[in-house]
Backbone bond lengths (Angstrom), bond angles and torsions (degrees), N, CA, C in turn:
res aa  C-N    CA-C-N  psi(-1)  N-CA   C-N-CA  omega(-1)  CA-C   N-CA-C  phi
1 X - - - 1.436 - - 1.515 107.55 -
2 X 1.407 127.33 142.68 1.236 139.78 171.53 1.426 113.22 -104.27
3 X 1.363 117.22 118.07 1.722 108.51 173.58 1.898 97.06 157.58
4 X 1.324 95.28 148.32 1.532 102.69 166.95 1.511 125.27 -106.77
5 X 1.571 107.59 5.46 1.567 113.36 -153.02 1.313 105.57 -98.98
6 X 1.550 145.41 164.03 0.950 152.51 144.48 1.318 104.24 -21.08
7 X 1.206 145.55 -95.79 1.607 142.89 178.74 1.755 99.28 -6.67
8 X 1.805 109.76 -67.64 1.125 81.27 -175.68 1.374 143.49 -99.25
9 X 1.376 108.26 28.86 1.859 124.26 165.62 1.255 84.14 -89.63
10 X 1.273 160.22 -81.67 1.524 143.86 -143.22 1.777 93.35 -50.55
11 X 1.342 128.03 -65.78 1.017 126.89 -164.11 1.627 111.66 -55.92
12 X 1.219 140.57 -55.80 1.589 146.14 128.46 1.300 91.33 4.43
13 X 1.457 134.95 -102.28 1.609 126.60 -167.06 0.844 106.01 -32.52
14 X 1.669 123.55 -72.21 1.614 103.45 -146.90 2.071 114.65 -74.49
15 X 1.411 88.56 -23.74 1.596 73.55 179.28 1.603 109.31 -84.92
16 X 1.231 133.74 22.00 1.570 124.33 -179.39 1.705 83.31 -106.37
17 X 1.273 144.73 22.75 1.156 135.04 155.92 1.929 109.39 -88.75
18 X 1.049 84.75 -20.90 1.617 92.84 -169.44 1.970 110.79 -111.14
19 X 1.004 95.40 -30.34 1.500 94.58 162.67 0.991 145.11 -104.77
20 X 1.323 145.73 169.60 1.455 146.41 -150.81 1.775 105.58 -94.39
21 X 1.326 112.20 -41.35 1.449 116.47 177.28 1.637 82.61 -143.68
22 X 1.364 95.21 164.02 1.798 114.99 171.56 2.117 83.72 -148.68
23 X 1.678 98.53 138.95 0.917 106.91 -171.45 2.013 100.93 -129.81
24 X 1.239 142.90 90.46 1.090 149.73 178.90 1.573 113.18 -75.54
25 X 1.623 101.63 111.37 1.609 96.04 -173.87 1.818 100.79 -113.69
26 X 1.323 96.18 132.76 1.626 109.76 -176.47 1.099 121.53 -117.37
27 X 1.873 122.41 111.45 1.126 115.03 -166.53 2.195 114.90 -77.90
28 X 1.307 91.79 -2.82 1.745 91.76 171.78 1.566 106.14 -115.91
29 X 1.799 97.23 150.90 1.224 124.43 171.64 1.822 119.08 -10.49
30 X 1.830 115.19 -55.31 0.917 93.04 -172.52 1.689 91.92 -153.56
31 X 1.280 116.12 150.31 1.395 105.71 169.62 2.113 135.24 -47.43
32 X 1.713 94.28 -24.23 1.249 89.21 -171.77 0.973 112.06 -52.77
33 X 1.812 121.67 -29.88 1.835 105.42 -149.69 1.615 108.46 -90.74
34 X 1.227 118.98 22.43 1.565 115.55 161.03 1.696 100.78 -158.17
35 X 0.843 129.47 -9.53 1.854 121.29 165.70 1.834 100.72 -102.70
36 X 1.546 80.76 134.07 1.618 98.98 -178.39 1.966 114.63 -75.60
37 X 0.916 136.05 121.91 1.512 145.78 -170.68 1.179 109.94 -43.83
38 X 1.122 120.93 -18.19 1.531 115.18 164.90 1.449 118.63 -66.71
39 X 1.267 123.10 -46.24 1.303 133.67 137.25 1.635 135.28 -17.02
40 X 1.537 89.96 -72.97 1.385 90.66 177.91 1.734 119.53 -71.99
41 X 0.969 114.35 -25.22 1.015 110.32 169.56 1.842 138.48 -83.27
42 X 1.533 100.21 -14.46 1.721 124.57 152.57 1.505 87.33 -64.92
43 X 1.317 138.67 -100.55 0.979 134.31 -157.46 1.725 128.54 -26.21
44 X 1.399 97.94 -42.77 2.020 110.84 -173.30 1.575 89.48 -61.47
45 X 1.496 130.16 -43.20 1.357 136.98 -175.86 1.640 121.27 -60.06
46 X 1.866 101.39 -21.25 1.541 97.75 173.16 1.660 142.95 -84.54
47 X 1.447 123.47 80.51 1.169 124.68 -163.66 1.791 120.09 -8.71
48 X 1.436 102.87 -50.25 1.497 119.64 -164.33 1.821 111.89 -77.67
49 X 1.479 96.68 -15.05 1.952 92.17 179.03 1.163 111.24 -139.19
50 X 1.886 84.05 138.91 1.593 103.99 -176.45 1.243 115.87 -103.01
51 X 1.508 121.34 125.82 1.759 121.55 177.58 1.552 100.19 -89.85
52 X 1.307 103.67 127.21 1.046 121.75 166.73 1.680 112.54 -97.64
53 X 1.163 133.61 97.72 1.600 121.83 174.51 1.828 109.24 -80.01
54 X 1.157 100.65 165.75 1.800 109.94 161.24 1.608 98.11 56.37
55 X 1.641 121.37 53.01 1.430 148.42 176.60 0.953 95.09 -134.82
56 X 1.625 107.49 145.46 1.161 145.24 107.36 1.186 140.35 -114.10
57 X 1.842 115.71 -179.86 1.767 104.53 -175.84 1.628 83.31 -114.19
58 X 1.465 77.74 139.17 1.552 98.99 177.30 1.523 111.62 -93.56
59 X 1.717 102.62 -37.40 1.606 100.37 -178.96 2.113 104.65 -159.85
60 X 1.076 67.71 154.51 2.048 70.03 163.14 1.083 126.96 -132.48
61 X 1.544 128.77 147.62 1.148 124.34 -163.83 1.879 89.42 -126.30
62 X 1.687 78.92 154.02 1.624 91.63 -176.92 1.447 121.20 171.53
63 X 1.405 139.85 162.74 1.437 142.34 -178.11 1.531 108.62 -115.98
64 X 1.522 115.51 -92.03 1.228 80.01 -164.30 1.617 89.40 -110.93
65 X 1.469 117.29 21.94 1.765 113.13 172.76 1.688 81.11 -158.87
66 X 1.480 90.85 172.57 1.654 109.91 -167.62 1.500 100.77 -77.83
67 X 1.629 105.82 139.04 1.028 113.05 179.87 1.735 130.26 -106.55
68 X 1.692 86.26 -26.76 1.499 114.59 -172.97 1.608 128.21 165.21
69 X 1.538 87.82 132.37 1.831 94.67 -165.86 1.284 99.04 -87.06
70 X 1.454 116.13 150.97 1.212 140.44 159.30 1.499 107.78 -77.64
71 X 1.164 132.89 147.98 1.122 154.37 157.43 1.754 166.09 -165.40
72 X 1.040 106.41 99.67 1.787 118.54 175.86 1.215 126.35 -16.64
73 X 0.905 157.92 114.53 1.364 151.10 138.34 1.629 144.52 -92.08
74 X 1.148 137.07 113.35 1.081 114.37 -170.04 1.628 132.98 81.72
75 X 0.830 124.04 -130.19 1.719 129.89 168.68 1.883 111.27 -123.49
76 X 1.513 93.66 14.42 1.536 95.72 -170.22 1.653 80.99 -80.55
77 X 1.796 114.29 145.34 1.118 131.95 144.16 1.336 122.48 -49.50
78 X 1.378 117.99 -54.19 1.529 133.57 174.82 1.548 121.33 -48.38
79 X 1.581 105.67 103.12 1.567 78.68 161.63 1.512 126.93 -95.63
80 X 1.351 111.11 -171.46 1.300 142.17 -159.78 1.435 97.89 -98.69
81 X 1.569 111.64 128.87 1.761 124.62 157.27 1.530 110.07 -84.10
82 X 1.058 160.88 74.81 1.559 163.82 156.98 1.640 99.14 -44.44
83 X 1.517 128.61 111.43 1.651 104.60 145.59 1.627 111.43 -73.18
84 X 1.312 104.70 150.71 1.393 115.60 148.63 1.200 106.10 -163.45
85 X 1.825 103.60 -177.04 1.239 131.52 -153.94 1.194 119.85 -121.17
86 X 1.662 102.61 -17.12 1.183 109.42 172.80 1.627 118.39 -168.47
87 X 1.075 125.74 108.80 1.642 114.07 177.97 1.645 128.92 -85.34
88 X 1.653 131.78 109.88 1.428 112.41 -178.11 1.946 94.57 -102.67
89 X 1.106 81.59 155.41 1.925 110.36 178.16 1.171 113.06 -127.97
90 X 1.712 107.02 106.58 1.329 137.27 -159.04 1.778 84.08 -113.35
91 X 1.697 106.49 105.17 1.438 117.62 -166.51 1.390 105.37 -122.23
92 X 1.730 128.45 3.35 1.028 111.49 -156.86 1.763 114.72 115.36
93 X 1.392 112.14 161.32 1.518 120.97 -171.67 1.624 108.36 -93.76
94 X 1.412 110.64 -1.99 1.349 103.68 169.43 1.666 103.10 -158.51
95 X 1.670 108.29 86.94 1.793 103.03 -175.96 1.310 97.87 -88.36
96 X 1.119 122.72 146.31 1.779 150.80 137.71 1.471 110.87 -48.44
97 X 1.594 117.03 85.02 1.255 116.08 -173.65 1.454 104.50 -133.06
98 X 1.750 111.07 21.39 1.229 123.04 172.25 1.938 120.15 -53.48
99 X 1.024 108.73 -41.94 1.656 122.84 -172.52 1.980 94.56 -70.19
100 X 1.610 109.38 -38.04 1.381 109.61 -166.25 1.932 122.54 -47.54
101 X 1.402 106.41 -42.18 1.429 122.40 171.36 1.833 90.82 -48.94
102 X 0.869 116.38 -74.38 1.677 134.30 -172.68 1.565 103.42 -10.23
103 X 1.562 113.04 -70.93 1.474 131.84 167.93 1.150 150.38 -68.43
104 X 1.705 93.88 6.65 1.786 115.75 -175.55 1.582 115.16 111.23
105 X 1.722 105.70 -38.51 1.473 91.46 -160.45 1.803 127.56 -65.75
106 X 0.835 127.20 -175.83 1.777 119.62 179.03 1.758 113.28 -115.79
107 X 1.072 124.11 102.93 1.448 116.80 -179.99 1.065 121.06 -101.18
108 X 1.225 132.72 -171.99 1.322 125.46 -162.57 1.845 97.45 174.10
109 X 1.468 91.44 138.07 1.895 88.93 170.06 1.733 110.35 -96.33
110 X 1.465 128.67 119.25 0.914 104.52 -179.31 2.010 110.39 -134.01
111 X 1.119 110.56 -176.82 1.607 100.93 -174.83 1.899 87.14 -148.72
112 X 1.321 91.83 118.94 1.529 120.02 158.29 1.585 127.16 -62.72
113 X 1.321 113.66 53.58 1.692 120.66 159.05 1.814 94.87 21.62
114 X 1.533 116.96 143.63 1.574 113.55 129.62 1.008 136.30 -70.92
C-alpha cells in the first residue's frame, strides 16, 4: 500500500488480517505528520506489516499481473526489488487518475469497509 493518511492505516489493518505480509510505503519522514497515533501505533503492533517511510516506487515489474515493485528509499541510490501481488494507492478523497486508463493502468474507485 502507498499512503501516509488515516484511510491508509485503516486499510493496512484490515487487510493484514487477510494477508500474508502487508507492506506500507511512505513517501514522508514519518507517519506522525498525517496518520493519527492511534493508528500508528495499532499498526507497530501488527506482526504481518512493514512501514517503510522515505519510499517510493520507482517502477513495477510484471506480465500479465504485478509481479513486483521497485523501490527507493531514503538517500540510498539503490533500489529495492519488493515482490507483490498487488499494489493499492491511497491518494486522497478525490485522485486524478483520468490520464491512468491512457497508459495501461486499471483504476477503480473503491472504499475499504471498517
Amino acid at each position: 500500500m502507498v499512503g501516509g493518511g488515516n484511510s491508509t492505516g485503516q486499510a493496512v489493518v484490515r487487510f493484514s488480517r487477510y494477508a500474508r505480509q502487508v507492506t506500507l510505503l511512505v513517501r514522508g519522514r514519518d507517519l506522525g505528520a498525517s496518520m493519527s497515533q492511534y493508528l500508528i501505533d495499532q499498526l507497530s503492533g501488527i506482526p504481518n506489516v512493514d512501514v517503510r517511510v522515505r519510499t517510493q516506487v520507482v517502477s513495477l515489474e510484471g506480465d500479465d499481473r504485478l509481479r513486483a515493485l521497485v523501490v527507493r528509499s531514503g538517500d540510498s541510490a539503490e533500489p529495492v526489488r519488493l515482490p507483490a501481488a498487488a499494489l493499492f494507492i491511497c491518494i486522497g478523497g478525490m485522485p486524478r487518475t483520468d490520464g491512468a486508463a491512457g497508459i495501461g493502468l486499471a483504476t477503480q474507485r473503491c472504499r475499504v469497509p471498517g
